[in-house]
N, C-alpha and C positions, 0 to 999 in steps of 0.2 A: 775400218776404213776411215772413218769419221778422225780419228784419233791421228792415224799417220798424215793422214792433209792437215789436220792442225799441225803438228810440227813440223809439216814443209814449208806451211805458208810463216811460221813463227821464226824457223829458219831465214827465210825472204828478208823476214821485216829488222831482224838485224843487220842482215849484211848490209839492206836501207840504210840504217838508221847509223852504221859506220861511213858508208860511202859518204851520207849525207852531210857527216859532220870533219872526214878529208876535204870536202869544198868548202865548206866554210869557214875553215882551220887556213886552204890557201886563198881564198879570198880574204879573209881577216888579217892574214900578212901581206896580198897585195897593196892591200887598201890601208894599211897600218892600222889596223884597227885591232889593240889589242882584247878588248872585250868580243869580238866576234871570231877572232883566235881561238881563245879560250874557249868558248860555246863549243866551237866548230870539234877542239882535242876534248870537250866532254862526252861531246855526243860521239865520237868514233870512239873512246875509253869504252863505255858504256854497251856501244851497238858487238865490240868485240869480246868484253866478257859476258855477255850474253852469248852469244856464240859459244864461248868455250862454258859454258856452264848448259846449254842444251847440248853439247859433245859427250860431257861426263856424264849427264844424264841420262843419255842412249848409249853410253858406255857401260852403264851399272843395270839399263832395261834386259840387256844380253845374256 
């Protein structure tokens, strides 16, 4: 049990951690801010291969 709420909640924290960084991606183009662009496409880069690397690795648990 312990194990499968760990990868719910790890699941969670990327989809955070991409959402979080689509706002910051268009706030840093509202605001022309190309440094807070940038941040904003690293952290949704990031929060989504994450994602798809807990996919494949509950792909290969099965």
């Amino acid at each position: 049990m312990r194990n499968e709420n760990y990868r719910r909640n790890g699941r969670f924290d990327h989809r955070v951690q991409a959402a979080r960084g689509q706002v910051k991606k268009f706030f840093g183009r509202a605001t022309d801010n190309p440094r807070l662009s940038a941040e904003g496409r690293r952290d949704q880069v990031f929060g989504n291969l994450k994602q798809a690397a807990g996919k494949v690795r509950d792909a290969f648990r099965r």
